[in-house]
mmCIF file of the N, C-alpha and C atoms, coordinates in Angstrom:
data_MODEL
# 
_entry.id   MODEL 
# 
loop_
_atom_site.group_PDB 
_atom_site.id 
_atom_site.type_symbol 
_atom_site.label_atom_id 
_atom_site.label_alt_id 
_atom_site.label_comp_id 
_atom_site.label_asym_id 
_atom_site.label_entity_id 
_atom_site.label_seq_id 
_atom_site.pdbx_PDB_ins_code 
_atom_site.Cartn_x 
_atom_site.Cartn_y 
_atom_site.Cartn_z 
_atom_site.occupancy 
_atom_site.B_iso_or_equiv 
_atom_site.pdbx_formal_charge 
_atom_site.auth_seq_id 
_atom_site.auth_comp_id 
_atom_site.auth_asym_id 
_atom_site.auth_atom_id 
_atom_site.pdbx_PDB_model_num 
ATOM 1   N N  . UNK A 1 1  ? 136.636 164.343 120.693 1.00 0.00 ? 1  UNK A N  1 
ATOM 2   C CA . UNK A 1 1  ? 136.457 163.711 121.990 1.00 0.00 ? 1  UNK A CA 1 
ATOM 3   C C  . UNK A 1 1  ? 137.629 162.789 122.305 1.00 0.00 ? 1  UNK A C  1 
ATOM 4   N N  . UNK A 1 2  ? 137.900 161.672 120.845 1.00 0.00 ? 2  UNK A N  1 
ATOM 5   C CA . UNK A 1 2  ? 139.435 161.191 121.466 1.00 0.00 ? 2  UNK A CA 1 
ATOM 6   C C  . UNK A 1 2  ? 140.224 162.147 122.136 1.00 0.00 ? 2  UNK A C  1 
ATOM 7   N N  . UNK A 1 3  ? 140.974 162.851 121.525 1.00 0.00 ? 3  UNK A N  1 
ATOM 8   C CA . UNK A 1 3  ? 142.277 164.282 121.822 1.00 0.00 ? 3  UNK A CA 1 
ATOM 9   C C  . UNK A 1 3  ? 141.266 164.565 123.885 1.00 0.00 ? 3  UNK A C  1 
ATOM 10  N N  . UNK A 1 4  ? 140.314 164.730 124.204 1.00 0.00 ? 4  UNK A N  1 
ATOM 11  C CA . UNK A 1 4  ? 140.214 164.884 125.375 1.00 0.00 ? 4  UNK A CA 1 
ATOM 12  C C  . UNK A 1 4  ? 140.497 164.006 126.270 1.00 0.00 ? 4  UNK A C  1 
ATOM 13  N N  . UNK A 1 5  ? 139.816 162.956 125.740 1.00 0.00 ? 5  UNK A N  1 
ATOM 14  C CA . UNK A 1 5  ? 140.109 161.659 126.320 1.00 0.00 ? 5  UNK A CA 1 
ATOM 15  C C  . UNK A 1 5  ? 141.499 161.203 126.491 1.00 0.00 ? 5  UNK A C  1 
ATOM 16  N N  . UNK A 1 6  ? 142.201 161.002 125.361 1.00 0.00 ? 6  UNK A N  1 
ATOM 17  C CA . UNK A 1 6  ? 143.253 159.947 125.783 1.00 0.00 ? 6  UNK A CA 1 
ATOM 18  C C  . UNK A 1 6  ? 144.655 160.878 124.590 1.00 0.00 ? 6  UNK A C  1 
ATOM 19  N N  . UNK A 1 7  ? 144.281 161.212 123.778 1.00 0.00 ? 7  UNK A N  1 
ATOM 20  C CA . UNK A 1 7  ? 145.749 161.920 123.223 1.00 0.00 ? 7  UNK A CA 1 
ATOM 21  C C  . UNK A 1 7  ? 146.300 163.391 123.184 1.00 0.00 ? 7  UNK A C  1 
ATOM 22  N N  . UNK A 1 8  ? 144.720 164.317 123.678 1.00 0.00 ? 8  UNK A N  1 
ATOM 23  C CA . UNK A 1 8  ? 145.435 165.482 123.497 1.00 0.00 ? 8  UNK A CA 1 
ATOM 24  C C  . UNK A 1 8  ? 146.344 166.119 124.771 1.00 0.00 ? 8  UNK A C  1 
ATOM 25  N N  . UNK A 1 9  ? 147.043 167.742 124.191 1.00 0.00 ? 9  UNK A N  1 
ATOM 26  C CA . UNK A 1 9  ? 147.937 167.645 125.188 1.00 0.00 ? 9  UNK A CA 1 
ATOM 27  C C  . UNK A 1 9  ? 147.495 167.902 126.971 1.00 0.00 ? 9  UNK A C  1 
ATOM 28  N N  . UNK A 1 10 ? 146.051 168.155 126.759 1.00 0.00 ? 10 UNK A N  1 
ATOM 29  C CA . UNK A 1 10 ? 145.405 167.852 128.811 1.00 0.00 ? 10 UNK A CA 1 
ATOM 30  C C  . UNK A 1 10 ? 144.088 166.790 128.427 1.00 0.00 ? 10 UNK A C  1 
ATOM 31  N N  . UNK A 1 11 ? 144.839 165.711 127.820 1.00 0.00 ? 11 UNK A N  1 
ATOM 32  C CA . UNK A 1 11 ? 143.901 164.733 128.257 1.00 0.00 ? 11 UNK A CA 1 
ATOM 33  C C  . UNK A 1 11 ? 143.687 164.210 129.320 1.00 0.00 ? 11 UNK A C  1 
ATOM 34  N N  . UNK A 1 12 ? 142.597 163.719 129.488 1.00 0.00 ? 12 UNK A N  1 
ATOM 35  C CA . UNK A 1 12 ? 142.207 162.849 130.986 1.00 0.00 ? 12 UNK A CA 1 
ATOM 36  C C  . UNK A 1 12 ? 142.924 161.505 131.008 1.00 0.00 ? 12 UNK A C  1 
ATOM 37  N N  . UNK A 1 13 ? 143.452 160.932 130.350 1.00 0.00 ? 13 UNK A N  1 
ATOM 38  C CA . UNK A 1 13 ? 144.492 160.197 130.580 1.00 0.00 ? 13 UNK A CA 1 
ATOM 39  C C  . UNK A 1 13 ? 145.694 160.527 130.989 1.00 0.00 ? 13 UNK A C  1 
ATOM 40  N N  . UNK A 1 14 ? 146.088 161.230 130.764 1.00 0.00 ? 14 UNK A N  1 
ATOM 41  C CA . UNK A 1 14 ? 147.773 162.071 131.182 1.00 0.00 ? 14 UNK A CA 1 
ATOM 42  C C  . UNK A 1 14 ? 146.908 163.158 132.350 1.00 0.00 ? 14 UNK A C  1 
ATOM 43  N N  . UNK A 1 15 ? 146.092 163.232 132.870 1.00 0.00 ? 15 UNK A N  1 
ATOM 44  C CA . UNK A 1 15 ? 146.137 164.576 133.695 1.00 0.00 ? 15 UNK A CA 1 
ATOM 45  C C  . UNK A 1 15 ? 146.424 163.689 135.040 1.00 0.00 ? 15 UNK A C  1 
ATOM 46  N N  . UNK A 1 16 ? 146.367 162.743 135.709 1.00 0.00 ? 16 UNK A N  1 
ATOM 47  C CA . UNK A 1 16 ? 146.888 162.239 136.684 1.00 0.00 ? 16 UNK A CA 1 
ATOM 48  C C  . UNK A 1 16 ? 145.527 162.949 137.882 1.00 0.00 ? 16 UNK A C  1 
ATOM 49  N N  . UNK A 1 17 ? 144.194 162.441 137.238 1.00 0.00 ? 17 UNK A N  1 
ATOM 50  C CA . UNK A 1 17 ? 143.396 162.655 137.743 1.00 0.00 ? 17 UNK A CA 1 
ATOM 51  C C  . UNK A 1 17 ? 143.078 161.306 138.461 1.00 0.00 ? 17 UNK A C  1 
ATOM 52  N N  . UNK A 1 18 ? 142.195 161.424 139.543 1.00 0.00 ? 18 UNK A N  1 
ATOM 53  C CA . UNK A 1 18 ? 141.447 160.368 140.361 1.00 0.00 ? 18 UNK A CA 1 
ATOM 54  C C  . UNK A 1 18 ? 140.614 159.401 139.466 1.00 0.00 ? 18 UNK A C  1 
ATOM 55  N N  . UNK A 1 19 ? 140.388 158.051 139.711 1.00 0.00 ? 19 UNK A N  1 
ATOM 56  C CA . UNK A 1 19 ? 139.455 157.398 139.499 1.00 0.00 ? 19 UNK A CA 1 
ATOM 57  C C  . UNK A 1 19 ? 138.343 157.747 139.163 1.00 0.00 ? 19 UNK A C  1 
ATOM 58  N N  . UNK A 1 20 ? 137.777 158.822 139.949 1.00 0.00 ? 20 UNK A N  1 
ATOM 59  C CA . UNK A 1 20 ? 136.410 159.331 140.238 1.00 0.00 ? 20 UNK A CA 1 
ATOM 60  C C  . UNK A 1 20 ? 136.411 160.646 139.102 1.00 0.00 ? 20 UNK A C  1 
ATOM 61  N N  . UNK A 1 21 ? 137.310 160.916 138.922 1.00 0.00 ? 21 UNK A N  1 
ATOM 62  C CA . UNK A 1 21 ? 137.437 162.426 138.292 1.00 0.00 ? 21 UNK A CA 1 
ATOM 63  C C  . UNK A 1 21 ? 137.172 161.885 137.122 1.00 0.00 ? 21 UNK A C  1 
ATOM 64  N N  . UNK A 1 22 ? 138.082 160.869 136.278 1.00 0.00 ? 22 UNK A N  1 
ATOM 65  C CA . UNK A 1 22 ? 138.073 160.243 135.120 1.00 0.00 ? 22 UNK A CA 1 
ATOM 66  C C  . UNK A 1 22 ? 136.610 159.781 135.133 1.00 0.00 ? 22 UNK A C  1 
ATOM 67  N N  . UNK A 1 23 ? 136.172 159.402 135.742 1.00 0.00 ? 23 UNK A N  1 
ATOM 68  C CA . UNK A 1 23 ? 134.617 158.934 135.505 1.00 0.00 ? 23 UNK A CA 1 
ATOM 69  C C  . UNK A 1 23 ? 133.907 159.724 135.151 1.00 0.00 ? 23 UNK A C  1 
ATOM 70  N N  . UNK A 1 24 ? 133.838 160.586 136.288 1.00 0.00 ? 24 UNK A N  1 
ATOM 71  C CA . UNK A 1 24 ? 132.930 161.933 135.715 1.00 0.00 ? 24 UNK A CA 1 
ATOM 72  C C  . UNK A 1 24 ? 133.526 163.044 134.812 1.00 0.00 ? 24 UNK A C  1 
ATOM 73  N N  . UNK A 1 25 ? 134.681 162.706 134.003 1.00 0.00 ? 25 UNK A N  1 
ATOM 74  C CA . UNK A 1 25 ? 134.834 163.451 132.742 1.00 0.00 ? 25 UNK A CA 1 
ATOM 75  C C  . UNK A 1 25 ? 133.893 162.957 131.396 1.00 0.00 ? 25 UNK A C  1 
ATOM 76  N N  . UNK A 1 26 ? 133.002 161.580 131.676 1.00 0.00 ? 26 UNK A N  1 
ATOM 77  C CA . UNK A 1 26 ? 132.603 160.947 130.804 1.00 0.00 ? 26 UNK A CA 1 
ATOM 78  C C  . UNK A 1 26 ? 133.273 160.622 129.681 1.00 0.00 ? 26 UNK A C  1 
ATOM 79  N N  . UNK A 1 27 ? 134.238 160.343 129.943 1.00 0.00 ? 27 UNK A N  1 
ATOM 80  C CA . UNK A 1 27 ? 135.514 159.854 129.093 1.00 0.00 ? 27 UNK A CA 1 
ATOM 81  C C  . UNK A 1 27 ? 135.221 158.446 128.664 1.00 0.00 ? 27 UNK A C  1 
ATOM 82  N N  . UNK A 1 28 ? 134.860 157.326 129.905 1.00 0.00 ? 28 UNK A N  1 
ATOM 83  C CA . UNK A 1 28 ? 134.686 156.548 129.791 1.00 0.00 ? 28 UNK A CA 1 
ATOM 84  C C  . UNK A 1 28 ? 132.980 155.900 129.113 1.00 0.00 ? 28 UNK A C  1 
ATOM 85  N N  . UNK A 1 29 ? 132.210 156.725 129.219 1.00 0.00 ? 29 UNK A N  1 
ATOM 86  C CA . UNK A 1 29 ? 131.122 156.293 128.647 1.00 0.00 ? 29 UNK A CA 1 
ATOM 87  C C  . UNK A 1 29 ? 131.168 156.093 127.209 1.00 0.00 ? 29 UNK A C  1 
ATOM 88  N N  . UNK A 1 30 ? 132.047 157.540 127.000 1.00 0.00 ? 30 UNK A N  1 
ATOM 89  C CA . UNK A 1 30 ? 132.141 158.049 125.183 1.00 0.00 ? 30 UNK A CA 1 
ATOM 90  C C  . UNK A 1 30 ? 133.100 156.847 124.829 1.00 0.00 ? 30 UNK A C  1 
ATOM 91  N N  . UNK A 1 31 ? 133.991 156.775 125.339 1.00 0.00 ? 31 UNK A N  1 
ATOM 92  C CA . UNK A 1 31 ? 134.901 155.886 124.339 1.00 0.00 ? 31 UNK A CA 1 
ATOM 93  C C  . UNK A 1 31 ? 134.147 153.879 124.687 1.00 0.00 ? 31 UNK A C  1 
ATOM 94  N N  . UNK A 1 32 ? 133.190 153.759 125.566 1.00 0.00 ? 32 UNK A N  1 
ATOM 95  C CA . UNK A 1 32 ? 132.835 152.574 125.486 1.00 0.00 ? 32 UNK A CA 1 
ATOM 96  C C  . UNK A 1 32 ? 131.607 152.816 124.564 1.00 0.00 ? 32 UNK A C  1 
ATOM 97  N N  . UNK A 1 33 ? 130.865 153.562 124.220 1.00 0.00 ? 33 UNK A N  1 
ATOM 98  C CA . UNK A 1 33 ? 130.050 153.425 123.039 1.00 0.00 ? 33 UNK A CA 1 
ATOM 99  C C  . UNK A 1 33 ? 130.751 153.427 121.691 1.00 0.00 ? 33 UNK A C  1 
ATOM 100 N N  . UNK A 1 34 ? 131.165 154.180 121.722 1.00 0.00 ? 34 UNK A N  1 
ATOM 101 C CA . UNK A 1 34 ? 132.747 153.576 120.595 1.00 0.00 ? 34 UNK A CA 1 
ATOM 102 C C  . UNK A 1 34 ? 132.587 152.935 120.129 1.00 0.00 ? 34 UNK A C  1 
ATOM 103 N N  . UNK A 1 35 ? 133.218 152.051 121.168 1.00 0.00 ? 35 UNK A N  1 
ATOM 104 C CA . UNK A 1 35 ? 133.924 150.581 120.401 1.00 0.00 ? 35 UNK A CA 1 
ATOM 105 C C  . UNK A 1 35 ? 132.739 149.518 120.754 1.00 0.00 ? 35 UNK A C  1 
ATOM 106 N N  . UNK A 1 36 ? 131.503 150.033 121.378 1.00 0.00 ? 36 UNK A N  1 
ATOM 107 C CA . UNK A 1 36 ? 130.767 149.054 121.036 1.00 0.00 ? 36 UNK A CA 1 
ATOM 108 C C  . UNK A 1 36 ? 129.454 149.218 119.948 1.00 0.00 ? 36 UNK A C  1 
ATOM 109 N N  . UNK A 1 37 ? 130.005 150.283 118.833 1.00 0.00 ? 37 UNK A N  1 
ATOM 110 C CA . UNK A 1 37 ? 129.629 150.359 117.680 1.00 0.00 ? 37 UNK A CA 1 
ATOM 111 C C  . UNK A 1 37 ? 129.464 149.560 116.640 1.00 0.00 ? 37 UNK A C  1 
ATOM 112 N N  . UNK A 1 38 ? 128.556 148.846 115.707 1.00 0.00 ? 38 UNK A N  1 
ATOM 113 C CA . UNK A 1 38 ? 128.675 147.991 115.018 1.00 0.00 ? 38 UNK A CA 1 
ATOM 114 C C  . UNK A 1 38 ? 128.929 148.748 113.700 1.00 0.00 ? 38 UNK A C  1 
ATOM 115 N N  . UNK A 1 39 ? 130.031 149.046 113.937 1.00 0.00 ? 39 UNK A N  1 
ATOM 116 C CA . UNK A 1 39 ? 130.507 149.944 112.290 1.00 0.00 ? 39 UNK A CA 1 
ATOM 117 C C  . UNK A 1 39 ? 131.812 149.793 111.866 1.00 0.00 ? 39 UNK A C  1 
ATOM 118 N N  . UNK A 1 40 ? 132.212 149.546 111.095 1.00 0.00 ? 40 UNK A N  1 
ATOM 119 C CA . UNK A 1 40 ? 133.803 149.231 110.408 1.00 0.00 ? 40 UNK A CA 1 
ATOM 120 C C  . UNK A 1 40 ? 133.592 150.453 109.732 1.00 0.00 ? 40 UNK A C  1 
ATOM 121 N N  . UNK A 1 41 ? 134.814 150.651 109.818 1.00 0.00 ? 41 UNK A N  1 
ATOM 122 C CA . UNK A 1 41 ? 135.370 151.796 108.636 1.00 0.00 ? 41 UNK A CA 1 
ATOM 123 C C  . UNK A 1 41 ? 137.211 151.597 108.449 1.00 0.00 ? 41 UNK A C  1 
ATOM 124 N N  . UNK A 1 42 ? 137.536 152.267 107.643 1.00 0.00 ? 42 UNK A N  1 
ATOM 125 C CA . UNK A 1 42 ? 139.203 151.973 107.021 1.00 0.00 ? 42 UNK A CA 1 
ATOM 126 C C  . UNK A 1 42 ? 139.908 153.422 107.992 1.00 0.00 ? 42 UNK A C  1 
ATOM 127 N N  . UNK A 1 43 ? 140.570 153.463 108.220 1.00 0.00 ? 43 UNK A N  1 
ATOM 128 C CA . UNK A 1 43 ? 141.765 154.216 108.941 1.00 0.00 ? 43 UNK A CA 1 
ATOM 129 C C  . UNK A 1 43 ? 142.789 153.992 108.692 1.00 0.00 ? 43 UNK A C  1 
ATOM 130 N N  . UNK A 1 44 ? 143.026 153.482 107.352 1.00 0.00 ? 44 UNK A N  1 
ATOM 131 C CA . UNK A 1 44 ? 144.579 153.342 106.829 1.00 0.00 ? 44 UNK A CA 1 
ATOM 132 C C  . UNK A 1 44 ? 145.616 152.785 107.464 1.00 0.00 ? 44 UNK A C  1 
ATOM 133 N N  . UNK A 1 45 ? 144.897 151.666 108.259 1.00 0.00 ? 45 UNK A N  1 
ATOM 134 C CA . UNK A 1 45 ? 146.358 151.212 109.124 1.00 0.00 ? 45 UNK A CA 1 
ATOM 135 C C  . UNK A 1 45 ? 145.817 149.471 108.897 1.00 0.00 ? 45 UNK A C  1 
ATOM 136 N N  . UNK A 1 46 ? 147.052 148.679 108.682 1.00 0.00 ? 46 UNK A N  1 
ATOM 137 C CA . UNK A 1 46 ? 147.353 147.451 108.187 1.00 0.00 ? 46 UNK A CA 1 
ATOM 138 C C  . UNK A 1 46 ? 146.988 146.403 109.690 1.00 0.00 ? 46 UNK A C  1 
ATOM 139 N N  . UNK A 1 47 ? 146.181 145.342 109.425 1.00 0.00 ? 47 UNK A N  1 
ATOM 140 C CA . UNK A 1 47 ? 146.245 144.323 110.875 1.00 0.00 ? 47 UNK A CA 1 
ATOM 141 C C  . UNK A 1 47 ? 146.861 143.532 110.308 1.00 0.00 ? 47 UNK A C  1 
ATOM 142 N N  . UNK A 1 48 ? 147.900 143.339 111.175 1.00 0.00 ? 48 UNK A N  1 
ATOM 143 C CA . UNK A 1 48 ? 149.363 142.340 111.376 1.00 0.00 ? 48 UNK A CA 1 
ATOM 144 C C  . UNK A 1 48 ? 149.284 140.942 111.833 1.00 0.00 ? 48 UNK A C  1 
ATOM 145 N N  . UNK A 1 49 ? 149.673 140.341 112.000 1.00 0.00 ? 49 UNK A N  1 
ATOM 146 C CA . UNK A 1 49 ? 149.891 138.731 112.554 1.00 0.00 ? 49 UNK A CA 1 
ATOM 147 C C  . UNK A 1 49 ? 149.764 139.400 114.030 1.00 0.00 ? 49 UNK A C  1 
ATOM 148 N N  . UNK A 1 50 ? 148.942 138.357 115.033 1.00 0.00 ? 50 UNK A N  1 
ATOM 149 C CA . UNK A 1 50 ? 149.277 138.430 116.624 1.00 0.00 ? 50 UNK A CA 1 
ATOM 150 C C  . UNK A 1 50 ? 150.749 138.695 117.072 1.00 0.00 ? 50 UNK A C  1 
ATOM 151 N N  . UNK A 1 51 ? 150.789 139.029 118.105 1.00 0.00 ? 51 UNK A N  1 
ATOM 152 C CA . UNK A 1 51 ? 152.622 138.851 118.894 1.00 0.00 ? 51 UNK A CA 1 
ATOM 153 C C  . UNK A 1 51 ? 151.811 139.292 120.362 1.00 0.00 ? 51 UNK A C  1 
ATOM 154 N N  . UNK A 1 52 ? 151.770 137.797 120.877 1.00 0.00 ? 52 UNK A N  1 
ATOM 155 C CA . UNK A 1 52 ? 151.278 137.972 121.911 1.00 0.00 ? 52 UNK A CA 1 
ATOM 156 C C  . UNK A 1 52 ? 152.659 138.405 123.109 1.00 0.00 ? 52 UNK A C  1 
ATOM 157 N N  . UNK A 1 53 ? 153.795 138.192 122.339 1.00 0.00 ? 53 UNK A N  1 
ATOM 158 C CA . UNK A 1 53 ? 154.812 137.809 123.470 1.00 0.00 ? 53 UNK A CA 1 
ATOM 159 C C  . UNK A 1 53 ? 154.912 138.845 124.195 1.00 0.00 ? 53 UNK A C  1 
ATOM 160 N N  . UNK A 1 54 ? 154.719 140.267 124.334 1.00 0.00 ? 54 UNK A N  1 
ATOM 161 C CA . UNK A 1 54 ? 154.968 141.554 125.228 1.00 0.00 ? 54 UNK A CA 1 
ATOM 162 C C  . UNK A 1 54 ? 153.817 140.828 126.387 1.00 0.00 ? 54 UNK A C  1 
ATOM 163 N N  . UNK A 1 55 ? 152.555 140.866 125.591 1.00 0.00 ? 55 UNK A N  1 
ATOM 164 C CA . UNK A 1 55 ? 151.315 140.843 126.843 1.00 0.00 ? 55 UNK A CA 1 
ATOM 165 C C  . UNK A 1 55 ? 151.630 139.114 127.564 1.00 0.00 ? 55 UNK A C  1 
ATOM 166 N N  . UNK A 1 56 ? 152.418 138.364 126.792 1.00 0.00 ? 56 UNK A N  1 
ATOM 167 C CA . UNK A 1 56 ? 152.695 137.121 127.880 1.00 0.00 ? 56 UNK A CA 1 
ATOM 168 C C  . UNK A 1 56 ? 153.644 137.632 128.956 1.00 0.00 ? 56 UNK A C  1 
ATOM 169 N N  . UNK A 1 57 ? 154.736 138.098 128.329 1.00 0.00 ? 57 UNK A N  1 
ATOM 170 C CA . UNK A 1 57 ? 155.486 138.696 129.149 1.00 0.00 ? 57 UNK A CA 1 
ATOM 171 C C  . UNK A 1 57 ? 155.186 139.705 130.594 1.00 0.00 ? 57 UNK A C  1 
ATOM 172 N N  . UNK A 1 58 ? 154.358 140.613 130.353 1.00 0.00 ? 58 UNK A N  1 
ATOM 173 C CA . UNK A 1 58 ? 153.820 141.069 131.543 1.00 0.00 ? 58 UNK A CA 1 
ATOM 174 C C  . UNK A 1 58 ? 152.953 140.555 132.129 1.00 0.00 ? 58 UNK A C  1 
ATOM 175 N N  . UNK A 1 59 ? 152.411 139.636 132.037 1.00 0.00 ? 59 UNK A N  1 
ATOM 176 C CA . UNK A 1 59 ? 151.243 138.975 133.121 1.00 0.00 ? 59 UNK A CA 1 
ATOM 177 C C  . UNK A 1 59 ? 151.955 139.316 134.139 1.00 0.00 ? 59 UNK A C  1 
ATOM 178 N N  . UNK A 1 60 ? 150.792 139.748 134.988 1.00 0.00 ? 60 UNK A N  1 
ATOM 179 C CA . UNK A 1 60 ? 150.598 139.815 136.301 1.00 0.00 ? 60 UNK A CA 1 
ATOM 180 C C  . UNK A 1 60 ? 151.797 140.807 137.053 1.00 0.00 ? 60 UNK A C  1 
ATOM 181 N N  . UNK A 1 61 ? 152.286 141.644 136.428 1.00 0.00 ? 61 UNK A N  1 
ATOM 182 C CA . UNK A 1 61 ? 153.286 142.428 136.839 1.00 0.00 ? 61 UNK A CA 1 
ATOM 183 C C  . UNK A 1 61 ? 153.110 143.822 137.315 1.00 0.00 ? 61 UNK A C  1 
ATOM 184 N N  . UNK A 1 62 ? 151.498 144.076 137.365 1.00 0.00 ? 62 UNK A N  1 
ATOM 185 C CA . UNK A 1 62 ? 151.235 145.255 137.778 1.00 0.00 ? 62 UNK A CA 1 
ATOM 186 C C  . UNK A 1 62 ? 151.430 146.504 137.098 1.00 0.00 ? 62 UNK A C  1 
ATOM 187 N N  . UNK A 1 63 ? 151.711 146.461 136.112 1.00 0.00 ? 63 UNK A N  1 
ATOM 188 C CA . UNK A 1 63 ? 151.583 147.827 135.358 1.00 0.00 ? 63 UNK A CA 1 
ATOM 189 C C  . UNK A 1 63 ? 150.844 147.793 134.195 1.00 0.00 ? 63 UNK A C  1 
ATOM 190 N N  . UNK A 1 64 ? 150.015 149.021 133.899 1.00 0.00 ? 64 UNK A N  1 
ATOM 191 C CA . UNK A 1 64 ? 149.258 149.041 132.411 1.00 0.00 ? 64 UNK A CA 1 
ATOM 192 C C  . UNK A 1 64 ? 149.648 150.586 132.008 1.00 0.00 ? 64 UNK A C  1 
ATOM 193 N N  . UNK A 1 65 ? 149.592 150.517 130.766 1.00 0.00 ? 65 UNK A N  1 
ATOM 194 C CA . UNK A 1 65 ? 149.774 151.799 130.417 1.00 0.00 ? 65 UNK A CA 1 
ATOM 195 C C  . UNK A 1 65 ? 151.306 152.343 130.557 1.00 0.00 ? 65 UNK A C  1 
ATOM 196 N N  . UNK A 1 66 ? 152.429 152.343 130.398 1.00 0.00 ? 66 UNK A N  1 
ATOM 197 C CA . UNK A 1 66 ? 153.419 152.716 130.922 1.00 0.00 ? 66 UNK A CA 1 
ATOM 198 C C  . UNK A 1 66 ? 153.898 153.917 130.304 1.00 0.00 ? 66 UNK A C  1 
ATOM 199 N N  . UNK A 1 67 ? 154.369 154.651 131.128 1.00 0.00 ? 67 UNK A N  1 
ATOM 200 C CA . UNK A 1 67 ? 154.506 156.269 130.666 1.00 0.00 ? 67 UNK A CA 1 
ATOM 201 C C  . UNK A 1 67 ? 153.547 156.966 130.619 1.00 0.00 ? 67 UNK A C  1 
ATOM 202 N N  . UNK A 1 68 ? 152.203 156.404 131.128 1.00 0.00 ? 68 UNK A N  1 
ATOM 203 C CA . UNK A 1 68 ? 151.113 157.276 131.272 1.00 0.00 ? 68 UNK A CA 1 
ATOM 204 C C  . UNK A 1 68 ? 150.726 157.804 132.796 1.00 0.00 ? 68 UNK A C  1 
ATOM 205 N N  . UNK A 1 69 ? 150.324 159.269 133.391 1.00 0.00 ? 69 UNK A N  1 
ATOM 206 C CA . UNK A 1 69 ? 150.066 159.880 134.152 1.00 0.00 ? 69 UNK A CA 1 
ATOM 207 C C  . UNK A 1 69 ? 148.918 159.386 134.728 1.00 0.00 ? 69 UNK A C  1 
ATOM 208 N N  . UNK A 1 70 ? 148.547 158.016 135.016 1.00 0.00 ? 70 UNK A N  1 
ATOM 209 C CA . UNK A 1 70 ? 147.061 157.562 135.285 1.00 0.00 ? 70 UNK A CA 1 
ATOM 210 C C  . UNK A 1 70 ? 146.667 158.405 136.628 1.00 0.00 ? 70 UNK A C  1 
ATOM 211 N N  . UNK A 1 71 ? 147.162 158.677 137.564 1.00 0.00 ? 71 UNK A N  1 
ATOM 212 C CA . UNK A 1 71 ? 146.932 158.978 138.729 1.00 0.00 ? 71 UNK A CA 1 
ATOM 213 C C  . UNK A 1 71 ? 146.597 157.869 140.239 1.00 0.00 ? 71 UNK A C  1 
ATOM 214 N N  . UNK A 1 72 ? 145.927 158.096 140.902 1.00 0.00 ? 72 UNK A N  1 
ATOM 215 C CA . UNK A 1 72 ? 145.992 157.236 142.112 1.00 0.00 ? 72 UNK A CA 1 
ATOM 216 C C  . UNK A 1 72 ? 144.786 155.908 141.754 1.00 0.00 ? 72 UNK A C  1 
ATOM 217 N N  . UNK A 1 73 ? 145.223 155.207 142.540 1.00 0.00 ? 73 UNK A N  1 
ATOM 218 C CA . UNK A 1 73 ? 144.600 153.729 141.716 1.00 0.00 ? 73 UNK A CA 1 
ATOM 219 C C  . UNK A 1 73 ? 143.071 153.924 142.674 1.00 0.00 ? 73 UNK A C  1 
ATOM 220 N N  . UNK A 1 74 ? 143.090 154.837 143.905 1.00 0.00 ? 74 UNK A N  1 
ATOM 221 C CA . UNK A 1 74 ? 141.801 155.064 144.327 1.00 0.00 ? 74 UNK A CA 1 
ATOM 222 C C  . UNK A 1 74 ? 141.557 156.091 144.978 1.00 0.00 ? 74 UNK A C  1 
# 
């Protein structure tokens, strides 16, 4: 379901679909039960010290996601 969602190669993130389209791919339901799972597990990847400085840096600059095909904002 990730790979549909957000990494594979016609994910609904890169398809430069509508607001509305992305919704009703249920993309968004699946990946918010997700992460509002009360489950840890290991994925072999290390958590680092903060570095907030990129996300200070863009405040308020209007872009998220960059290099991604989001599509029309409505």
């Amino acid at each position: 379901m990730f790979d549909t969602c957000c990494t594979g190669p016609t994910s609904v993130c890169d398809s430069g679909a509508s607001p509305g389209a992305i919704d009703a791919s249920g993309c968004i339901g699946t990946l918010d039960r997700f992460n509002n799972l009360e489950t840890t597990f290991d994925i072999g990847l290390k958590q680092g010290a903060a570095a907030p400085g990129a996300c200070r840096n863009s405040k308020n600059n209007g872009f998220l996601n960059p290099g991604r095909n989001l599509g029309p904002a409505r």
